[in-house]
KOLZASE-548278 format. One record per residue (C-alpha): residue number from 1; y, z, x. Coordinates in Angstrom, 3 decimals, decimal comma. Example, Ala and Ser with C-alpha at 12.3 -4.5 7.8 and 13.67 -1.06 7.14 Angstrom:
# residues 2
   k       c2       c3       c1
   1   -4,500    7,800   12,300
   2   -1,060    7,140   13,670
# end
This chain:
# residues 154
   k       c2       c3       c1
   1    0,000    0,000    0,000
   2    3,623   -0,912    1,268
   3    5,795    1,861    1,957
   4    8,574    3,175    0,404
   5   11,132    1,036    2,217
   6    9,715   -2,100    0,649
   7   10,994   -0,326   -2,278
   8   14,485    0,204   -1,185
   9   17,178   -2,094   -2,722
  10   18,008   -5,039   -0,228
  11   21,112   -4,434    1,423
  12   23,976   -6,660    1,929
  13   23,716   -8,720    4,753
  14   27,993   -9,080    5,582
  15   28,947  -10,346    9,262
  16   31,974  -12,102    9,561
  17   32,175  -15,640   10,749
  18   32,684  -14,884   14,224
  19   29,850  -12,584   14,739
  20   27,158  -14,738   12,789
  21   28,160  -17,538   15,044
  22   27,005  -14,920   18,147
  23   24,395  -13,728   16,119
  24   22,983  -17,543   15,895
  25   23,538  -18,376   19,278
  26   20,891  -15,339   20,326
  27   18,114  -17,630   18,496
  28   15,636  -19,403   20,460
  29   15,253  -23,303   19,483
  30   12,380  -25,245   20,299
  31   12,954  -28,320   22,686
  32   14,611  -31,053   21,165
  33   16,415  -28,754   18,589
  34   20,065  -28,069   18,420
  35   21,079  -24,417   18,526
  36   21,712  -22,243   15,157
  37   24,929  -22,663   13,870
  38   26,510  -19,891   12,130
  39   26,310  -21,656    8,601
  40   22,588  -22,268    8,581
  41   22,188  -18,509    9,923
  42   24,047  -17,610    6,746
  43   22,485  -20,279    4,502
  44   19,041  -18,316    5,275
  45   20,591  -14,776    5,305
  46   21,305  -15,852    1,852
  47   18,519  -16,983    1,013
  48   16,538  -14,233    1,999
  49   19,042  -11,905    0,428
  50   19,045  -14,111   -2,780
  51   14,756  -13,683   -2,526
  52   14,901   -9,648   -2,023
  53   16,910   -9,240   -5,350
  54   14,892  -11,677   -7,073
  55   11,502   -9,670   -5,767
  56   12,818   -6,250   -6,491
  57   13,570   -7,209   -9,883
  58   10,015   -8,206  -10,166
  59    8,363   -5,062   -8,805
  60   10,098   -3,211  -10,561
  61    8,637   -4,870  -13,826
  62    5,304   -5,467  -12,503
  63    4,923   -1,386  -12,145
  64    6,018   -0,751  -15,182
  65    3,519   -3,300  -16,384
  66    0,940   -1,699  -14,636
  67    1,743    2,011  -15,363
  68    1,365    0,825  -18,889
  69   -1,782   -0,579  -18,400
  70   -3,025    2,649  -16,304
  71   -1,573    4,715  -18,873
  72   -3,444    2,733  -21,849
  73   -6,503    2,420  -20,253
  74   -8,348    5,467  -21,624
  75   -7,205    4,437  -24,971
  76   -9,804    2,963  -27,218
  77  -12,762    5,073  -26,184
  78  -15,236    3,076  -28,677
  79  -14,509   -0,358  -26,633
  80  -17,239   -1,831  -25,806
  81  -18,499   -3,269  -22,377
  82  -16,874   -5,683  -22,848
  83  -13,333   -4,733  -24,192
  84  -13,329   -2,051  -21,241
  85  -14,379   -5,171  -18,193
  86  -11,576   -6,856  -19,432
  87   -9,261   -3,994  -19,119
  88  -10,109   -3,109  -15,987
  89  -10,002   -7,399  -14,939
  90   -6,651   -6,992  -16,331
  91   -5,614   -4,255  -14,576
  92   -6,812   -5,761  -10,994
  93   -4,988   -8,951  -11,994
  94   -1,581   -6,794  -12,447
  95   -1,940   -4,525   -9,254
  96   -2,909   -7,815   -7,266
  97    0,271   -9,188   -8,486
  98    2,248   -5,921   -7,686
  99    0,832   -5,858   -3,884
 100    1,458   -9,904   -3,494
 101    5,183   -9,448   -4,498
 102    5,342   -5,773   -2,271
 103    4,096   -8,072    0,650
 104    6,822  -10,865   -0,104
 105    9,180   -8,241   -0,570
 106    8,617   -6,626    2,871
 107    8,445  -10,022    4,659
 108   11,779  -10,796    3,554
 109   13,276   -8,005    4,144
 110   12,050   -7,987    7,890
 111   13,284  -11,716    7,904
 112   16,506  -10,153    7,128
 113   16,055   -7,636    9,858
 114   14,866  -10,004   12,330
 115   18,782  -11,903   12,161
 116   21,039   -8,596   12,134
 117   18,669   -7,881   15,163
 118   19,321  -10,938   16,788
 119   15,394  -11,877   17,005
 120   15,379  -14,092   14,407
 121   13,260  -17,188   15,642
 122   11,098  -15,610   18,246
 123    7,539  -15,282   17,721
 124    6,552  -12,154   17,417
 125    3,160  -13,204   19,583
 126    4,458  -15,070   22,226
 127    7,380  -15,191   22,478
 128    8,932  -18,312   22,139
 129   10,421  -20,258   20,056
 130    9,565  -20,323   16,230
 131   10,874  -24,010   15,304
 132   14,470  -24,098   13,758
 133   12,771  -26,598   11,109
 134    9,753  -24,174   10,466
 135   12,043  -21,333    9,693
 136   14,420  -23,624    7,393
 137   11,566  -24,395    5,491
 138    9,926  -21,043    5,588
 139   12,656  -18,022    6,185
 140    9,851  -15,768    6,635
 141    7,595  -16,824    9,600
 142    6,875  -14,624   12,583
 143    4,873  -16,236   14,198
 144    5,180  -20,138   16,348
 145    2,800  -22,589   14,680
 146    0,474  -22,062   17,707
 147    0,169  -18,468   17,222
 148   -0,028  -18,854   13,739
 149   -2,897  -21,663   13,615
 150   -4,717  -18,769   16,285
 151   -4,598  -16,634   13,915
 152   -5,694  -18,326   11,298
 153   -8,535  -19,305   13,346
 154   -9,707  -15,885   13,909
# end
């Protein structure tokens, strides 16, 4: 289970111009790709800002979903088998959703981390350079594509 941070409202991400443009700079860039610019930094501070709201509105309605279905599930103590499997199916379904969006939730906000840190684009393996493209397309990656297809393999 995630802890209590991934709970915590996401907080506003507010640099001025000048020091997003130093922030950016800090990034690591494959070869080939230009350096961050203080406007994309932002674009995916943003983003990931826009993405922690959206999440913590959903966890919060997902566990109240699911303390409703806790709370209701010794109700109806004459179900049969089968009413009470598909309680319990229904219940898994819910807290599977909760933990998915807890995970998303806790990427994010590390994403978010990661940039007022100034390690945004670094694999956290190796290293080196993420991919400026990779992270535009997903805000959330840790790891270089070669670290990440390692993993995978493992």
């Amino acid at each position: 289970m995630a802890s209590n941070d991934a709970l915590s409202p996401a907080v506003a991400v507010t640099f001025d111009n000048k020091e997003l443009a130093r922030l950016a700079q800090q990034f690591l860039v494959r070869d080939g790709e230009e350096i961050w610019t203080g406007a994309e930094v932002r674009e995916i501070a943003d983003e990931l800002t826009s993405e922690i709201d959206r999440l913590t509105g959903e966890l919060a309605t997902a566990d109240a979903e699911l303390s409703d279905l806790l709370r209701n599930s010794g109700d109806g103590a004459g179900d049969d088998q089968a009413d009470s499997g598909s309680s319990a199916l229904e219940r898994e379904q819910e807290l599977t959703l909760v933990n998915n969006t807890r995970d998303l939730l806790a990427q994010s906000q590390h994403a978010l981390g990661r940039i007022t840190a100034g390690t945004y684009g670094t694999c956290e393996s190796c290293g080196r350079a993420i991919g400026k493209a990779r992270l535009q397309a997903f805000p959330r990656a840790t790891l270089c594509v070669e670290c990440k297809q390692r993993e995978e393999r493992r």
